[in-house]
Every structure is written in C-alpha cells, then in structure tokens.
Backbone atoms as SQL, in Angstrom:
CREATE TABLE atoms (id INTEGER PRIMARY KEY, chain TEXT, resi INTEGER, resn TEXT, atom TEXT, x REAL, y REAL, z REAL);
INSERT INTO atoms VALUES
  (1, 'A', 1, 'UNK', 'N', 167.887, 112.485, 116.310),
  (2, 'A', 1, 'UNK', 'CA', 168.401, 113.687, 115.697),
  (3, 'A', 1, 'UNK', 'C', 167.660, 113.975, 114.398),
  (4, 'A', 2, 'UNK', 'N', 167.380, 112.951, 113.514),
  (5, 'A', 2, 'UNK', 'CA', 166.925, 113.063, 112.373),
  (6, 'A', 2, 'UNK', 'C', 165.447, 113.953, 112.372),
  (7, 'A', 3, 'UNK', 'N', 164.599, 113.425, 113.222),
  (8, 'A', 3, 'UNK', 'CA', 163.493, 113.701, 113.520),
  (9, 'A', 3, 'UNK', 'C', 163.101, 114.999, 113.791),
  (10, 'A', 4, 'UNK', 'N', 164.136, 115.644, 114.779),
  (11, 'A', 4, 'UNK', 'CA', 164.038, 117.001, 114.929),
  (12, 'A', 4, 'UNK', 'C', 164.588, 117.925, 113.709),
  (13, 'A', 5, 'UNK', 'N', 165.412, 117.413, 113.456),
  (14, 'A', 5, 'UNK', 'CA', 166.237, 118.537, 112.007),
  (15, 'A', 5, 'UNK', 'C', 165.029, 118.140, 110.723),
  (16, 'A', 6, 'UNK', 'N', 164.351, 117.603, 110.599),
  (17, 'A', 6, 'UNK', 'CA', 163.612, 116.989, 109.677),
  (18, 'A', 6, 'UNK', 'C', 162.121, 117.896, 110.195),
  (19, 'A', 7, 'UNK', 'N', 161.807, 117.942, 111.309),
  (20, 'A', 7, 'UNK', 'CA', 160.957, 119.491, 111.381),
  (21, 'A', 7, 'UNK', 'C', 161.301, 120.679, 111.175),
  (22, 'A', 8, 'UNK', 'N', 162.538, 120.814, 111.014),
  (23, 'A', 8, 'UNK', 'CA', 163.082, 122.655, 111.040),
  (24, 'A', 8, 'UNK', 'C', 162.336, 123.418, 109.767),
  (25, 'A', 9, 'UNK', 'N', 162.065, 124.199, 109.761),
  (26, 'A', 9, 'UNK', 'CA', 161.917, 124.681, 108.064),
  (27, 'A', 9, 'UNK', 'C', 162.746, 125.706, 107.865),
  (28, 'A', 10, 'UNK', 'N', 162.787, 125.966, 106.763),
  (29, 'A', 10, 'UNK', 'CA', 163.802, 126.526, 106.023),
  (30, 'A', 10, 'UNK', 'C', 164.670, 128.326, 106.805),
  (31, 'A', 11, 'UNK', 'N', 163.651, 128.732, 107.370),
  (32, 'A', 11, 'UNK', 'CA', 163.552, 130.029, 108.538),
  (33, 'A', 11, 'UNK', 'C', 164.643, 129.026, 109.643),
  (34, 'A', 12, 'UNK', 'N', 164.819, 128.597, 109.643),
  (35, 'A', 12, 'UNK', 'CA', 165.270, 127.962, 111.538),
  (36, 'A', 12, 'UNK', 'C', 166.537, 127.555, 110.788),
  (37, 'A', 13, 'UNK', 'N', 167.511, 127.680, 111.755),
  (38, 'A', 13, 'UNK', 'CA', 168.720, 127.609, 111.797),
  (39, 'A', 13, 'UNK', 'C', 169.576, 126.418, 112.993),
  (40, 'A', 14, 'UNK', 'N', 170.002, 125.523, 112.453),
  (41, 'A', 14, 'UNK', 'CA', 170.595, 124.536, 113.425),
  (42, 'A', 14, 'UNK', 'C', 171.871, 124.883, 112.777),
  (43, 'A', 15, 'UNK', 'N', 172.794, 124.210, 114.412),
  (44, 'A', 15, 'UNK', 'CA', 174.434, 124.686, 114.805),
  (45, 'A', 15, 'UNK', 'C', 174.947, 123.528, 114.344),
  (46, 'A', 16, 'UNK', 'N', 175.739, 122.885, 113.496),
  (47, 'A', 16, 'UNK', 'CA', 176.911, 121.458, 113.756),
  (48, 'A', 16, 'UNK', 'C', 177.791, 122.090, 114.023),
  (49, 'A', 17, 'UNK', 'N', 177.912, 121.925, 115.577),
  (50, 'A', 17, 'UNK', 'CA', 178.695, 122.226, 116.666),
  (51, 'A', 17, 'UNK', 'C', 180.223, 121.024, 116.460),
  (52, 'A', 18, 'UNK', 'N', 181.541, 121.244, 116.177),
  (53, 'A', 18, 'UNK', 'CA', 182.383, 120.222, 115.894),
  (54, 'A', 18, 'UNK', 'C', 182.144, 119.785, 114.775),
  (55, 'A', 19, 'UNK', 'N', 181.717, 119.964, 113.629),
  (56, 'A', 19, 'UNK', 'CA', 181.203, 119.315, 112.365),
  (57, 'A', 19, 'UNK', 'C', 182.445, 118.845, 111.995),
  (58, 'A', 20, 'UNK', 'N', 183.804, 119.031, 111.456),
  (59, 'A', 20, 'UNK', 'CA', 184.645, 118.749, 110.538),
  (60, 'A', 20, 'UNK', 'C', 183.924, 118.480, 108.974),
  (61, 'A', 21, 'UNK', 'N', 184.159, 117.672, 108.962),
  (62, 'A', 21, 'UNK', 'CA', 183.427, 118.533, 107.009),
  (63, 'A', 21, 'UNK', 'C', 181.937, 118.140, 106.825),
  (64, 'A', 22, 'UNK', 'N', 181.258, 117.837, 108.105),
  (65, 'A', 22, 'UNK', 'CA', 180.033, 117.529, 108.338),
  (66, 'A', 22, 'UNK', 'C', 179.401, 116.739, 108.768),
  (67, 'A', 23, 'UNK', 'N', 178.843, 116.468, 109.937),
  (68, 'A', 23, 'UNK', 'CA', 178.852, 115.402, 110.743),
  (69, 'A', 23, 'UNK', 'C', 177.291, 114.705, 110.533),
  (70, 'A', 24, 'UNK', 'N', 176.726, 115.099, 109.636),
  (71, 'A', 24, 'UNK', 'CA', 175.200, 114.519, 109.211),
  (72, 'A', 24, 'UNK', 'C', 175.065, 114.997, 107.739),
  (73, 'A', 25, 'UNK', 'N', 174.012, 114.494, 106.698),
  (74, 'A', 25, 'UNK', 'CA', 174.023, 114.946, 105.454),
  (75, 'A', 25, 'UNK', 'C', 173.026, 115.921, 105.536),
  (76, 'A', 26, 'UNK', 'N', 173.678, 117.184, 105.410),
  (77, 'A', 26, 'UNK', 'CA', 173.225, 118.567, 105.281),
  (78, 'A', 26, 'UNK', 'C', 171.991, 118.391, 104.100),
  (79, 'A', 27, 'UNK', 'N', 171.934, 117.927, 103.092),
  (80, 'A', 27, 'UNK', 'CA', 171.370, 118.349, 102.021),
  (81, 'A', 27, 'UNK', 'C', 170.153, 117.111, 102.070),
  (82, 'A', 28, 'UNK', 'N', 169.827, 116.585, 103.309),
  (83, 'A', 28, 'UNK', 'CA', 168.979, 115.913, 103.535),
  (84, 'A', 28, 'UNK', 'C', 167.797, 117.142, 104.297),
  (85, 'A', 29, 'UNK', 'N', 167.990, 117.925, 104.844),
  (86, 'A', 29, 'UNK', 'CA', 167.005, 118.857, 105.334),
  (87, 'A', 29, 'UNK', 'C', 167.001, 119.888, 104.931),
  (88, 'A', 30, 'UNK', 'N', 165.462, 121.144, 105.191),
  (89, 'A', 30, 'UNK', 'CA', 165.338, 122.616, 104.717),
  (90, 'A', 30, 'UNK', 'C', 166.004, 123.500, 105.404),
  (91, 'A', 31, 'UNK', 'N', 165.992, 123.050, 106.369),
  (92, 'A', 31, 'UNK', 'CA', 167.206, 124.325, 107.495),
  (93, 'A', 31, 'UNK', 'C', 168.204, 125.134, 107.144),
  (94, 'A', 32, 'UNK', 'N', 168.201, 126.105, 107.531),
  (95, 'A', 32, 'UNK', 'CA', 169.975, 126.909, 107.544),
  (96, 'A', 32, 'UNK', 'C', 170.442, 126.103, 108.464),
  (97, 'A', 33, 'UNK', 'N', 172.203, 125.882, 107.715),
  (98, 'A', 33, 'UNK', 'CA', 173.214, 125.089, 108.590),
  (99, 'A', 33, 'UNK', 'C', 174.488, 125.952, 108.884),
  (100, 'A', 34, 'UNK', 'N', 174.539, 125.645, 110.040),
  (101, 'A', 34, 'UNK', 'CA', 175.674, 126.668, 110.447),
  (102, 'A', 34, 'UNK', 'C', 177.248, 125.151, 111.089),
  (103, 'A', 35, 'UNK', 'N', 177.556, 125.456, 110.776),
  (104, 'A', 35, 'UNK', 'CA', 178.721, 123.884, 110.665),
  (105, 'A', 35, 'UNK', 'C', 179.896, 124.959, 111.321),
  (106, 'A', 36, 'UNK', 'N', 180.529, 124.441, 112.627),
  (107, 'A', 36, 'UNK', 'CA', 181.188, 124.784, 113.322),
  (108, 'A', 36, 'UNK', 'C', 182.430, 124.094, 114.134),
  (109, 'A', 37, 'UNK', 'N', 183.870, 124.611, 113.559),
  (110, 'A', 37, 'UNK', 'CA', 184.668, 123.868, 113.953),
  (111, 'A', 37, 'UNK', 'C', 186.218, 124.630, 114.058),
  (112, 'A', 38, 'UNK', 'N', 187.024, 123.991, 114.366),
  (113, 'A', 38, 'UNK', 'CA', 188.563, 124.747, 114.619),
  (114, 'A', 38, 'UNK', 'C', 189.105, 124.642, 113.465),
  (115, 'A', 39, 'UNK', 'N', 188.856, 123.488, 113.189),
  (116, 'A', 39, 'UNK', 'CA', 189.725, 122.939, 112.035),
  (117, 'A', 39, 'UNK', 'C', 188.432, 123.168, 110.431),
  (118, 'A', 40, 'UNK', 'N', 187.862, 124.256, 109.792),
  (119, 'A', 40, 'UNK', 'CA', 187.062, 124.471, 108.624),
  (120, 'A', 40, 'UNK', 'C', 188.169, 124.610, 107.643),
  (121, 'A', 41, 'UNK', 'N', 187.760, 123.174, 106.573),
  (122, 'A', 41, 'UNK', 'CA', 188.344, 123.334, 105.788),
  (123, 'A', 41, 'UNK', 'C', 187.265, 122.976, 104.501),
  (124, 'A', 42, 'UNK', 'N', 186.014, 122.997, 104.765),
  (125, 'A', 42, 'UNK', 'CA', 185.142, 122.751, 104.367),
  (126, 'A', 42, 'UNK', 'C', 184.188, 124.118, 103.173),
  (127, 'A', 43, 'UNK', 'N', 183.972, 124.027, 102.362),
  (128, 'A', 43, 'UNK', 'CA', 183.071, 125.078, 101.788),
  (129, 'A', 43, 'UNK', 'C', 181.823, 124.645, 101.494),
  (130, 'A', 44, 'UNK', 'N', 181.126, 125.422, 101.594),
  (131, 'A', 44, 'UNK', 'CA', 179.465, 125.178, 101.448),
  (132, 'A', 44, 'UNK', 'C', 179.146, 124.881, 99.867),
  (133, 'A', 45, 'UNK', 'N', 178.988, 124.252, 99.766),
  (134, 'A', 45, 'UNK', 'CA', 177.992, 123.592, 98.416),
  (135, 'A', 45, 'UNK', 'C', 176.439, 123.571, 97.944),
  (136, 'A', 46, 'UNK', 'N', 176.032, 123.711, 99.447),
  (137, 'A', 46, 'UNK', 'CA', 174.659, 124.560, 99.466),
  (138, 'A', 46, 'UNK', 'C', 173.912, 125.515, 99.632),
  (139, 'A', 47, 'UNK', 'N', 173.426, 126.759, 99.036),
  (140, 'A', 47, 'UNK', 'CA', 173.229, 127.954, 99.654),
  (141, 'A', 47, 'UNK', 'C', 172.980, 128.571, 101.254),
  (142, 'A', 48, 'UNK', 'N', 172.418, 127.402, 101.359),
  (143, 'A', 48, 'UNK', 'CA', 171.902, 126.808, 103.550),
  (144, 'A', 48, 'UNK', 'C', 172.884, 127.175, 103.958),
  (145, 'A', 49, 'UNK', 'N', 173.662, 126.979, 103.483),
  (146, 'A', 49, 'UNK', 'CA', 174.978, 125.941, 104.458),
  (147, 'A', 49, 'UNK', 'C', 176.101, 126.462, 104.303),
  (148, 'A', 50, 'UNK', 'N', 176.647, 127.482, 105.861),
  (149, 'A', 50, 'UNK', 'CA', 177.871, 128.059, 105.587),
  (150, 'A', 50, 'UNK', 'C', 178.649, 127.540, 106.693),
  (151, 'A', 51, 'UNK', 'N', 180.000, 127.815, 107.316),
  (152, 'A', 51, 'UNK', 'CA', 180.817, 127.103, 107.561),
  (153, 'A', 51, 'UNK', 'C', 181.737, 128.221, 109.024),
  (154, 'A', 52, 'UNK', 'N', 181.705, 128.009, 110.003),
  (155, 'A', 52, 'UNK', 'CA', 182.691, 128.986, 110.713),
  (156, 'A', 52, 'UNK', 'C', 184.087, 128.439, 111.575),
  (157, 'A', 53, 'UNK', 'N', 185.392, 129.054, 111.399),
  (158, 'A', 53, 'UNK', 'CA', 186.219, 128.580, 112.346),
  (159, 'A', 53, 'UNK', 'C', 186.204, 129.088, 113.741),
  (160, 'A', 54, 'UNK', 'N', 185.251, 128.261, 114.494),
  (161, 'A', 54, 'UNK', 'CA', 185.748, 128.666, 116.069),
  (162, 'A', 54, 'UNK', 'C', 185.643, 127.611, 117.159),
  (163, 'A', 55, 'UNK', 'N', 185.995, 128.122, 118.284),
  (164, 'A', 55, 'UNK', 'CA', 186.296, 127.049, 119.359),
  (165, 'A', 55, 'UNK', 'C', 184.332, 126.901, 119.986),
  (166, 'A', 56, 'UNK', 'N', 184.243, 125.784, 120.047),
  (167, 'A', 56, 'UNK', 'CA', 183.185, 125.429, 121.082),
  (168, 'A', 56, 'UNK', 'C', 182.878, 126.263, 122.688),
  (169, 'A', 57, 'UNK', 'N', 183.504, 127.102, 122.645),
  (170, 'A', 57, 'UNK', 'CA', 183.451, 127.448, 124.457),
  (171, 'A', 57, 'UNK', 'C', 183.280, 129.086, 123.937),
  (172, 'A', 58, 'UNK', 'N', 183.628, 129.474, 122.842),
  (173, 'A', 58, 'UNK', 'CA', 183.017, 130.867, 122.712),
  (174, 'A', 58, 'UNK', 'C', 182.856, 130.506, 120.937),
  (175, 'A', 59, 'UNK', 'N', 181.465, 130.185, 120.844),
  (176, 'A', 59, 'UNK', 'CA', 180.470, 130.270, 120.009),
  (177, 'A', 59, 'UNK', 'C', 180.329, 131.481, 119.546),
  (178, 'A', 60, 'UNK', 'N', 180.654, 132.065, 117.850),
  (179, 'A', 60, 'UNK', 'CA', 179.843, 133.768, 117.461),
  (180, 'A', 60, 'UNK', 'C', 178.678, 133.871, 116.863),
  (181, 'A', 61, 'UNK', 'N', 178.294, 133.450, 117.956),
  (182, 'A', 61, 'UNK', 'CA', 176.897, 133.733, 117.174),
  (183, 'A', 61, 'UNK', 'C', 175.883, 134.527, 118.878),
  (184, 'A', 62, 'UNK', 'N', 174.826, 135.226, 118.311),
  (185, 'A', 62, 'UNK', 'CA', 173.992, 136.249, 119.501),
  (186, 'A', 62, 'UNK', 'C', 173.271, 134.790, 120.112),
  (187, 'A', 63, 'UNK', 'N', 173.159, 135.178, 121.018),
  (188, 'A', 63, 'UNK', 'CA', 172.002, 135.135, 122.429),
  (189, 'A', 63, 'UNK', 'C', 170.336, 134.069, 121.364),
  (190, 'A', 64, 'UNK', 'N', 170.117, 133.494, 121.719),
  (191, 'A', 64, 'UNK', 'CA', 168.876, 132.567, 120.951),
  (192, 'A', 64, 'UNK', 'C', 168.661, 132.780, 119.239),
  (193, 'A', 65, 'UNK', 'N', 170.079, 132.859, 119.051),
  (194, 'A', 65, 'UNK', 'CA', 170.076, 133.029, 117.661),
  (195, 'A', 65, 'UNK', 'C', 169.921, 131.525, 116.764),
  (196, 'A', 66, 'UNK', 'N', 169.969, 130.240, 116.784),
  (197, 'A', 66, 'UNK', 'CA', 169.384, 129.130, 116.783),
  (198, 'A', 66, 'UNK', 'C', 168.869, 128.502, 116.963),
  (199, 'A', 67, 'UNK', 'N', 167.666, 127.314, 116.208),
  (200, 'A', 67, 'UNK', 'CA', 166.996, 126.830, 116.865),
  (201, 'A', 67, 'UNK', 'C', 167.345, 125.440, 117.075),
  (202, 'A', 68, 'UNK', 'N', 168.390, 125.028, 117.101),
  (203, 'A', 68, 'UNK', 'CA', 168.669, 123.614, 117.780),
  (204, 'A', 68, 'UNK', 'C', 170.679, 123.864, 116.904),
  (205, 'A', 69, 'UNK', 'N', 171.224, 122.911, 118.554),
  (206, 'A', 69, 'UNK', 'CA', 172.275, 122.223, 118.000),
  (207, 'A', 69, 'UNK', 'C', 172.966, 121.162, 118.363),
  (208, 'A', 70, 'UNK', 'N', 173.504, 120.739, 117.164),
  (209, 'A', 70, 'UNK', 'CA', 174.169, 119.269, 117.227),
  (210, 'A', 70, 'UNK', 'C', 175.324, 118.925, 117.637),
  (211, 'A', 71, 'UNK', 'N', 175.573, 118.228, 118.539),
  (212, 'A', 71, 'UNK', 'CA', 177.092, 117.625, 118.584),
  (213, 'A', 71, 'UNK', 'C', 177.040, 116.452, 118.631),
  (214, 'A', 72, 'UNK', 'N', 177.620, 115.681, 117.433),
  (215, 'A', 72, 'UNK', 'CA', 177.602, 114.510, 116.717),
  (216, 'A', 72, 'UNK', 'C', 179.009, 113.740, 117.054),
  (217, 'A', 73, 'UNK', 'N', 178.820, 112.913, 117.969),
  (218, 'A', 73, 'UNK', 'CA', 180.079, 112.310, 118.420),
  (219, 'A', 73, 'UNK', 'C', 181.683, 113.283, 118.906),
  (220, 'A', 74, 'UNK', 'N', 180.877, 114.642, 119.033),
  (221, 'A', 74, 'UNK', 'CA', 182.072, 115.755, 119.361),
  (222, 'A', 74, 'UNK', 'C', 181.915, 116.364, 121.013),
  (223, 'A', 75, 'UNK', 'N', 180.669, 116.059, 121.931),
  (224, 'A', 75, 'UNK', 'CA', 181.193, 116.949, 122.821),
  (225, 'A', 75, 'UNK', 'C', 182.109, 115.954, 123.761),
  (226, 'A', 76, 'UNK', 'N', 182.472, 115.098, 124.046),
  (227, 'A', 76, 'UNK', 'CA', 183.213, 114.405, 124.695),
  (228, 'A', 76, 'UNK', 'C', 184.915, 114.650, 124.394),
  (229, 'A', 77, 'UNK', 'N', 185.032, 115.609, 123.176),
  (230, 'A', 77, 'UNK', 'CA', 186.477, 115.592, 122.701),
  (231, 'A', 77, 'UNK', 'C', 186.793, 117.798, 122.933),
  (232, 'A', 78, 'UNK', 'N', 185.363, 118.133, 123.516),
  (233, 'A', 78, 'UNK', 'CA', 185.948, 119.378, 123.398),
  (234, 'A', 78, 'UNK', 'C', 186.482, 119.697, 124.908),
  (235, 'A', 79, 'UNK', 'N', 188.088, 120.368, 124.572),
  (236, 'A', 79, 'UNK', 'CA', 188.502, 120.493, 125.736),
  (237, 'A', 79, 'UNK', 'C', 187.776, 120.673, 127.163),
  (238, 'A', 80, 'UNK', 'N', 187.169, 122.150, 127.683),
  (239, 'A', 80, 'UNK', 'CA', 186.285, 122.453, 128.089),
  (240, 'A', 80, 'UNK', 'C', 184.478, 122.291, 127.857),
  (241, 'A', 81, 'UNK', 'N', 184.542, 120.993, 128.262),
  (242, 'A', 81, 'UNK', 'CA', 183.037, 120.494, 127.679),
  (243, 'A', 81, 'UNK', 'C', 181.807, 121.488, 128.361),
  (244, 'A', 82, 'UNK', 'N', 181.943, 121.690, 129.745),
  (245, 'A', 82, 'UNK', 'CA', 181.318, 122.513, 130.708),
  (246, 'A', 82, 'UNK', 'C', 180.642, 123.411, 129.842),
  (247, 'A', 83, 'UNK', 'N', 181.779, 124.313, 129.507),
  (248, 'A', 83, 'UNK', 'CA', 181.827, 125.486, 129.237),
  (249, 'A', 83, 'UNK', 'C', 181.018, 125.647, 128.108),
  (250, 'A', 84, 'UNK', 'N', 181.227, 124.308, 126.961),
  (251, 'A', 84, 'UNK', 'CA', 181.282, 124.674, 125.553),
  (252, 'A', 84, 'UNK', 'C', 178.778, 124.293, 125.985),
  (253, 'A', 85, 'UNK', 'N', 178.994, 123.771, 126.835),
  (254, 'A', 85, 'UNK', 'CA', 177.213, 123.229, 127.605),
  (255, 'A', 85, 'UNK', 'C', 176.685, 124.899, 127.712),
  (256, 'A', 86, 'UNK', 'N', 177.448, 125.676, 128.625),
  (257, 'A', 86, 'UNK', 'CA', 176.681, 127.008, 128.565),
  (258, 'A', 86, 'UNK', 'C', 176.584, 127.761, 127.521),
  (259, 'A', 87, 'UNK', 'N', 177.900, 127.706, 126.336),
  (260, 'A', 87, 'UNK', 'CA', 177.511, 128.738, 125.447),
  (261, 'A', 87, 'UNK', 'C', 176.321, 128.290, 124.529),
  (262, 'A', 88, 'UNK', 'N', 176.303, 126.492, 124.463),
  (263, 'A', 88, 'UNK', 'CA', 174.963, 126.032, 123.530),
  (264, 'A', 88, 'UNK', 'C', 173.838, 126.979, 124.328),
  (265, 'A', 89, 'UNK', 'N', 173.457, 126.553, 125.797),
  (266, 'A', 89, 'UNK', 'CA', 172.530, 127.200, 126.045),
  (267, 'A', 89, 'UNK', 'C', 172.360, 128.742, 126.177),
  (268, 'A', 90, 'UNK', 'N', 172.921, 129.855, 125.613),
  (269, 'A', 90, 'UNK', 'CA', 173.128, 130.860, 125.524),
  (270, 'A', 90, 'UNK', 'C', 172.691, 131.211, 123.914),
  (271, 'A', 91, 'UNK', 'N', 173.095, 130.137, 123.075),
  (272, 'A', 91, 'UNK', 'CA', 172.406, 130.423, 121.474),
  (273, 'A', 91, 'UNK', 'C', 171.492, 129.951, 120.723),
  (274, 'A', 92, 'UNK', 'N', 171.203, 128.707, 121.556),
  (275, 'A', 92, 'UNK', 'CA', 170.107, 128.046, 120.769),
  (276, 'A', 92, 'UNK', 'C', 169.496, 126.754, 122.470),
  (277, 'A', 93, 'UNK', 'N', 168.196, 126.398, 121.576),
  (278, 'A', 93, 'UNK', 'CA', 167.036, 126.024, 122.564),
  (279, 'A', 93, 'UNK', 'C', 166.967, 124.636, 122.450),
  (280, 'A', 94, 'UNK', 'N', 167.477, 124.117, 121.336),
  (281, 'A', 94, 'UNK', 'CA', 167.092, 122.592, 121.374),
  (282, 'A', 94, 'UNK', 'C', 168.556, 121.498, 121.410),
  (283, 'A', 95, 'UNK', 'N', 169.014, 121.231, 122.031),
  (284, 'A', 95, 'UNK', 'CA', 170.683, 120.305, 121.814),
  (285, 'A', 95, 'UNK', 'C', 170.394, 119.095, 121.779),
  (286, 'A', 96, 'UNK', 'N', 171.261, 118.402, 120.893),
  (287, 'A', 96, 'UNK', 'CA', 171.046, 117.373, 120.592),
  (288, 'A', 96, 'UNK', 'C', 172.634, 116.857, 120.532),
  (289, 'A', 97, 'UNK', 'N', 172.606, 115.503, 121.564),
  (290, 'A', 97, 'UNK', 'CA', 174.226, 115.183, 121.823),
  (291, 'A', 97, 'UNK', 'C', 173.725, 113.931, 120.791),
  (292, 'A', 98, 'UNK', 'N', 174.952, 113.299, 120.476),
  (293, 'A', 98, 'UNK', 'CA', 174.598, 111.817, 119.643),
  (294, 'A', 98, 'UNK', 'C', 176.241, 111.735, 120.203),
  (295, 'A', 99, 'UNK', 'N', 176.700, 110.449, 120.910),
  (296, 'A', 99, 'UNK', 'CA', 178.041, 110.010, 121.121),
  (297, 'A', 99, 'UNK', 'C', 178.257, 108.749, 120.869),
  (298, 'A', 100, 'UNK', 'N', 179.241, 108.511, 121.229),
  (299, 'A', 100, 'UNK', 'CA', 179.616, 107.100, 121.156),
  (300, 'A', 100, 'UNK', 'C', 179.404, 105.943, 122.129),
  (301, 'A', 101, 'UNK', 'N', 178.671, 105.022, 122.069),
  (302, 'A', 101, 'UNK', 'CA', 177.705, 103.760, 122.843),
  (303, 'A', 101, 'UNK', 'C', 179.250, 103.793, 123.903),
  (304, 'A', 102, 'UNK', 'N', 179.213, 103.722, 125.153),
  (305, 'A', 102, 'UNK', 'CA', 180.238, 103.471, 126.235),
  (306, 'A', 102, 'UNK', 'C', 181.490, 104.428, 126.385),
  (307, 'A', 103, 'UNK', 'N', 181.025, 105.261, 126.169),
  (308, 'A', 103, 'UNK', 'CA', 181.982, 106.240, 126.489),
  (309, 'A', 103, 'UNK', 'C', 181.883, 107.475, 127.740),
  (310, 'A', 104, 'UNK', 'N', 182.868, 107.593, 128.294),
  (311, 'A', 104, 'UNK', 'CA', 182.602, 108.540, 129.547),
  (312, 'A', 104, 'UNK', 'C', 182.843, 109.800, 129.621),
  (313, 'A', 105, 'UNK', 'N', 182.161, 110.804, 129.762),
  (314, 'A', 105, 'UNK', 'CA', 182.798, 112.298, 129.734),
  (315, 'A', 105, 'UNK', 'C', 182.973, 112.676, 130.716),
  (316, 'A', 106, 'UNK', 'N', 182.061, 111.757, 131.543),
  (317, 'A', 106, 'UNK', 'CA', 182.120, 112.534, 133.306),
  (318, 'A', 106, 'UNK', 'C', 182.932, 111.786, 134.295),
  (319, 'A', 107, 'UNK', 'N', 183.834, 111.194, 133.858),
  (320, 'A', 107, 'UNK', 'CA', 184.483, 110.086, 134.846),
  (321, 'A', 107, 'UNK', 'C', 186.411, 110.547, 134.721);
C-alpha cells in the first residue's frame, strides 16, 4: 500500500474507503485524501484531506474520479461487500485491500 500512495502526487486523489478517523497516516504522502465512512467524526487537519459520511455501496463521488482506493482492514465488515467491489470500480482504477492475516469474506 505504502508504495503506491507514496507515488501519487499531489494532482491524484486516493479514497480511504471505511477510514474511521484514518486508517493510514495521511500526512505521510502528497495526495488528495478523500477518507470515507458512516460513522465521520473526523475533521481534516490537512488541507489534502477532507472527510465524507457515506455508505460503501453508493460512493459520491463521479465515474474515474480517483486514482486509487484503500480499504484497510474494512472490506470484510461492509455489509454488501459485492456491491461496495463495483462502486470502487466505477470511481477509481487502482484498489488496494490490506485485511486481516486468516480471515474469510467468501465463506
């Protein structure tokens, strides 16, 4: 994960898809951060870095409007995981899952 967010430049925009108050250290990369969750109780501290309340399965954001996103130990907990798989690929091009070592989503 690091590797890719660590190429973005400052133009490119990555999703923390499920963030809760941030699921990686934002202020480690140049990127716009878009931090996405049900529960935002979070405010941006960095000009990058703003914050939206919504569900994973309808994402607001347009059609290849990102260039990569993250779900950091979160897609295994979103209700409709399926679903929440097409709207990533509907807004952005690069996904990046990071979960938890032995855990099952598909079983």
């Amino acid at each position: 994960m690091e590797n890719v967010l660590a190429r973005l430049t400052e133009q490119q925009v990555v999703v923390d898809l499920g963030c809760g108050p941030g699921s990686f250290h934002y202020e480690s990369y140049t990127c716009r951060i878009i931090g996405i969750d049900l529960n935002v109780s979070q405010r941006a501290h960095v000009s990058r870095v703003s914050f939206l309340k919504a569900n994973s399965a309808e994402i607001p954001l347009g059609s290849n409007s990102v260039d990569a996103v993250v779900c950091h130990h979160t897609l295994e907990h979103f209700h409709d995981f399926r679903t929440t798989l097409v709207e990533v690929n509907s807004v952005g091009w690069v996904f990046i899952i990071v979960r938890i070592a032995g855990s099952s989503m598909l079983s």
